[in-house]
N, C-alpha and C positions, 0 to 999 in steps of 0.2 A: 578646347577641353573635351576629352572623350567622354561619352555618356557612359552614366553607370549602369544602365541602364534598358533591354532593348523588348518594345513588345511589341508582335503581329496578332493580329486576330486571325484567324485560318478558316471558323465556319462558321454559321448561327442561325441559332431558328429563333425568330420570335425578340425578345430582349437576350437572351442565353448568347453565349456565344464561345467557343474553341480558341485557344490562342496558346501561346510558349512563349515567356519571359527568359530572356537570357540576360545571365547575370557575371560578374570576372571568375566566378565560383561553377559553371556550368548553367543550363538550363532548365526548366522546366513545364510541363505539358499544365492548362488550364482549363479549365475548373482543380484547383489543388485544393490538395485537405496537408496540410504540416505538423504532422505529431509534433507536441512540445516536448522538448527534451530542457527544461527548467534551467537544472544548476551544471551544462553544457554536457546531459547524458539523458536518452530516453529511459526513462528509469528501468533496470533488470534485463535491458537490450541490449545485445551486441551490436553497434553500426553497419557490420554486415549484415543483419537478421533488418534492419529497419528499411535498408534499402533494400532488401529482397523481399518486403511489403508491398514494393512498389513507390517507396516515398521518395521525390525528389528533391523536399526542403525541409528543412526544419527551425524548428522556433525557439528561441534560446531567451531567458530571461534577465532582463538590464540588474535590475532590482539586486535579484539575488546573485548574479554574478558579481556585482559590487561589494556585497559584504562579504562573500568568499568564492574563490581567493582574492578577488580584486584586481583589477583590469590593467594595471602594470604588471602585474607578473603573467598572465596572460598574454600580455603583449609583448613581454620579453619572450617567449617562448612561442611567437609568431604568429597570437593569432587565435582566435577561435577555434578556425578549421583548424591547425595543427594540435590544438588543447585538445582537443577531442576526438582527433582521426576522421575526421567529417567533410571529405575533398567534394562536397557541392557544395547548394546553394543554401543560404542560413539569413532568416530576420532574426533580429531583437526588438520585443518590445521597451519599452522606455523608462518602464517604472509608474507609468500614469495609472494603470490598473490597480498598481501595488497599494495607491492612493487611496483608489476607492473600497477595493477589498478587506484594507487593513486599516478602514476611516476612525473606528473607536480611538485608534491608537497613533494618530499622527494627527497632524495640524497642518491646513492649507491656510496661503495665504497667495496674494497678489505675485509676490517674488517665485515662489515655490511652496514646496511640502515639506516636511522637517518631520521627518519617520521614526518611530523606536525600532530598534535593530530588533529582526526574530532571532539572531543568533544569539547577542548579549546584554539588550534594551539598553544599550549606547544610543544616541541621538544623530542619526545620518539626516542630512538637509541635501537632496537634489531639488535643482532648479533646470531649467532649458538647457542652459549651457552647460552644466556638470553632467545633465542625462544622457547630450550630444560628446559630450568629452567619454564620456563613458563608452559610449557606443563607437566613436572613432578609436577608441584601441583596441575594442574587443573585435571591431574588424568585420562584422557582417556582411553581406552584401547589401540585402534591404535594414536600414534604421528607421523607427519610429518617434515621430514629434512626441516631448511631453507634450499631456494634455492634461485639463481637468475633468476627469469623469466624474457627473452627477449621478444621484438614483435614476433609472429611469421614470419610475413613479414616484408618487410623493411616499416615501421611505415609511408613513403612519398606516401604507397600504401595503406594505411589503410581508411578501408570506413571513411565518415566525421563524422559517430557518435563518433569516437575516435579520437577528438582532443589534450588529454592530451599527447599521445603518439610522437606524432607529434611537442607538445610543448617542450616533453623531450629531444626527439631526436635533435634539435637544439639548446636545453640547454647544452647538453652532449658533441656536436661537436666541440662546441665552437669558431665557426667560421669556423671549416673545412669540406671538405664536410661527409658525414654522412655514415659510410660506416659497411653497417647490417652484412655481412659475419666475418667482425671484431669483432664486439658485440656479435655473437651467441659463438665466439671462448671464448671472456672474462664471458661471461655467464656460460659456461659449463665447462670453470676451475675455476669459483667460485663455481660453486654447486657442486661441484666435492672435491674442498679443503673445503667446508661448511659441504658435509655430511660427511668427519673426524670429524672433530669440534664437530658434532652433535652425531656422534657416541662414540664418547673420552666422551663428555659431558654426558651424557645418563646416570641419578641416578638410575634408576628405571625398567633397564632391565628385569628383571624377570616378571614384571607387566605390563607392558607398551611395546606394538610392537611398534618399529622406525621404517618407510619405508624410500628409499631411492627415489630419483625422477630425471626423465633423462629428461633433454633438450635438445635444438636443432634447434627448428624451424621447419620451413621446408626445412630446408636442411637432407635428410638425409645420408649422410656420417656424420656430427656433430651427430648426435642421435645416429648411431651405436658406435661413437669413448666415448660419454657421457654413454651408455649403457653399453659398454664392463667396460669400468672402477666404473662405480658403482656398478653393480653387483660383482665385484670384492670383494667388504664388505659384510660382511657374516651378512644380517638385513633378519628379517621374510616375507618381501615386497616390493615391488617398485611398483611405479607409475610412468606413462606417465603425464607429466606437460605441461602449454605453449600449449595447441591447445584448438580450441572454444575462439580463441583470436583474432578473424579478419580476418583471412585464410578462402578463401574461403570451403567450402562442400567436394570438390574431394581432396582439399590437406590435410585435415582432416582426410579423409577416406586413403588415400596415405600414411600419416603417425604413424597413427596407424597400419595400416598392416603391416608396414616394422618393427616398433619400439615393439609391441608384442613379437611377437616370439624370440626377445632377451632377454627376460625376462625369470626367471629361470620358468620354468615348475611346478615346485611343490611346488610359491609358490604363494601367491594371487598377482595379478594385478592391477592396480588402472587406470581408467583412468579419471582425474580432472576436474571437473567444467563440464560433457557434462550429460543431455543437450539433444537434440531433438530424438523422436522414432525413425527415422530412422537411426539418429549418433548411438547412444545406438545399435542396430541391427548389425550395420556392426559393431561396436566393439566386440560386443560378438563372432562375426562369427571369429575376429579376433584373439580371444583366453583373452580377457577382462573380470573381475572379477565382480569389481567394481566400482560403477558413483555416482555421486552427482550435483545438480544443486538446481537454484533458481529457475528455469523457473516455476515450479507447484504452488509454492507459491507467488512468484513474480506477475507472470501470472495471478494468482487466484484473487490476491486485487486489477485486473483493468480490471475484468469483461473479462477475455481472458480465455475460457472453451478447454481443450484438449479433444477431443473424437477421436475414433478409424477411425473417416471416415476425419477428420481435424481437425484446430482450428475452434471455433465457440465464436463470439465475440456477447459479449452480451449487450453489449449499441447500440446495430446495432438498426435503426426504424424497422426492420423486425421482430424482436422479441417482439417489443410493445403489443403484443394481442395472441401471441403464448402460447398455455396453454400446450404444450407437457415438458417434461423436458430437461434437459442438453442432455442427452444419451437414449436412450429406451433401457433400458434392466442391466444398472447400476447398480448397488446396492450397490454406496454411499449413506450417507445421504440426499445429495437433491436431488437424482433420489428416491429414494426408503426408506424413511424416518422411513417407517412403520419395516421394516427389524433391526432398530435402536434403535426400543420403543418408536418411536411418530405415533401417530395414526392423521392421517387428515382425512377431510372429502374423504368418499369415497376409500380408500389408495392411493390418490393421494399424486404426487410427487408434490416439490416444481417445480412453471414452471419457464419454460422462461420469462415468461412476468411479474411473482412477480421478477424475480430477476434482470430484468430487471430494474424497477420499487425502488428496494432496490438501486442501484449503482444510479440512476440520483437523490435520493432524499438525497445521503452519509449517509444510514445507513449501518450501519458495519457488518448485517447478511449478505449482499451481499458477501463480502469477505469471510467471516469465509465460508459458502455455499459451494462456487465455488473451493476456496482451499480445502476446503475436499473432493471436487468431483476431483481436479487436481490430490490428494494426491493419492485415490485411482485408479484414471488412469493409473500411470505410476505403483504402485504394481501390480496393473489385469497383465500390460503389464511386467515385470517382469517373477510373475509366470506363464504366457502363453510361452514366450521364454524358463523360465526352460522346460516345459511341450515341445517345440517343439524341444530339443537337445534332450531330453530320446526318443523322437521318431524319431528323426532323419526326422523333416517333417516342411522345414521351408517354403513351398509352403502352408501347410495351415494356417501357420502363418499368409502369410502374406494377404490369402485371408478373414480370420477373422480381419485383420487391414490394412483396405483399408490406412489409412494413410502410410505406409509401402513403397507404390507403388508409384515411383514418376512421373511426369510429362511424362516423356520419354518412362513411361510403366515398367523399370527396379523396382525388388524387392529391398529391400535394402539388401545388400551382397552378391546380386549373383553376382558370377564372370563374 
């Protein structure tokens, strides 16, 4: 049976290390960042514009491709890549996340998750094998095990932007008091009995890499005992799941370092849903492959600009009359437009002050703009990281990205 599968390491300093996963869909360079493209589109991107960010994967979502259009008619029509014009490489996640995102409003159990629909609040029930059947039509290269994702913290500690959690978590107790050390245990023998299920279920191994995904929380004696045991199943990958979920910064950073280097060595690493330069940073130092997030695109349709020295928010009054661009020295499209085959007057970039201008009057080039300048911020930063493991020089990393550097003075990842 041919592997679906193929990874080198190429260089490394430290725990960090360079490598290129080839996949039936083509290859790609590591340390990767995978803009998510959700409902099998980066939202307001053209495919050509995403790979001329530099991205060489992207992340497509089980969940909601399930409830439209649904993965038979996708499959009729050959496929993900073909649905969407997307001739590389492409994960799906599984729907596990959907889980815990949208916990007020679905019900886990022992078998699966039983979800109210976002589109029609119809009652959809994926389980292992329905998330694995999902994912074998829709044809990815990388699949992802259902899992059960817990809060990472006890949900009674959770900032107030996450209420549903907190909803859940009283819905679940059922009267009694709520006890999280219990829940990370029942979490982590689900995802534990899920990725059998997921790997028994698995039609399509030769083509399709299943990764496996360790929970925990922040606890980690759970993460090493969810680690030791999934690694245990002989899958081309695993993922860190369950952080960038409420926890603060330092137990983020705490538990990726610990939860890494249980991961087998040779073979890719995933870590889910993160997310900010400096998380990204100390992951990589941590021996971390690959990341995926919203934040570049999410970020980008509400006028929130990432550049190398901060975020720069662009409905701010201070930008009303500012004619410089996003970044000086860019060379996305609205820094450096001319680089892309639009000639403006001058080779002036798109500035601050038109795109300012485009967000307060809700025209949509403002978005499309700013996400393609988010897109290519996190590739620059990317292949600079690659570029500073082969030199073993993460001091001038982090002096070329002042964002790096936090408040305290600390770089991100040094010890």
């Amino acid at each position: 049976m041919p592997a679906p599968l193929a990874f080198s390491i190429e260089s490394r300093s430290g725990a960090a290390r360079t490598g290129r996963v080839t996949t039936p869909h083509g290859a790609f360079d590591t340390p990767a960042f995978m803009p998510v493209g959700t409902r099998a589109t980066v939202k307001g991107v053209h495919p050509r514009e995403v790979a001329a960010s530099g991205a060489q994967i992207l992340l497509n979502n089980t969940y909601h491709l399930l409830l439209r259009p649904g993965p038979e008619l996708i499959a009729s029509l050959g496929g993900v890549h073909a649905f969407m014009g997307w001739d590389a490489p492409i994960l799906t996640d599984s729907g596990g996340y959907q889980a815990y995102s949208l916990a007020d409003t679905n019900q886990v159990d022992d078998d699966g998750v039983t979800f109210r629909s976002v589109v029609d609040g119809s009652q959809v029930r994926m389980t292992p094998e329905s998330a694995i059947r999902t994912q074998n039509m829709l044809g990815a290269d990388i699949i992802m095990a259902f899992d059960d994702c817990p809060p990472s913290i006890d949900p009674r500690a959770t900032n107030p932007n996450q209420p549903r959690l907190r909803q859940a978590a009283a819905r679940d107790a059922r009267g009694r008091a709520y006890d999280h050390g219990a829940r990370l245990r029942q979490a982590n023998e689900r995802t534990l009995r899920w990725l059998e299920r997921c790997a028994a279920a698995h039609a399509r191994p030769d083509e399709q890499a299943l990764f496996g995904i360790v929970q925990g929380g922040t606890d980690l004696e759970a993460r090493s005992w969810c680690a030791e045991r999934a690694c245990a199943i002989d899958l081309p990958g695993f993922a860190v799941g369950g952080v960038a979920v409420g926890e603060p910064h330092e137990e983020l950073v705490r538990v990726v370092r610990h939860t890494a280097p249980l991961l087998p060595d040779h073979k890719p690493r995933y870590l889910m849903g993160v997310g900010y330069e400096r998380d990204i940073v100390q992951a990589v130092r941590a021996g971390i492959d690959m990341f995926d997030c919203v934040l570049p695109t999410r970020n980008g349709r509400n006028a929130f600009a990432f550049t190398r020295a901060g975020p720069l928010k662009l409905r701010n009054l201070a930008q009303r009359e500012d004619p410089g661009p996003i970044e000086p020295g860019c060379d996305c499209p609205a820094c450096d437009p001319g680089r892309h085959g639009w000639r403006t007057p001058g080779g002036a970039s798109f500035s601050r002050a038109y795109l300012r201008h485009l967000f307060m009057v809700g025209e949509m080039l403002g978005p499309i703009l700013v996400t393609l300048h988010n897109l290519r911020h996190f590739q620059r930063l990317m292949a600079e990281i690659r570029g500073a493991i082969r030199r073993d020089d993460w001091t001038g990393l982090a002096r070329d990205w002042p964002v790096l550097v936090g408040s305290e003075g600390q770089v991100a990842g040094a010890e």
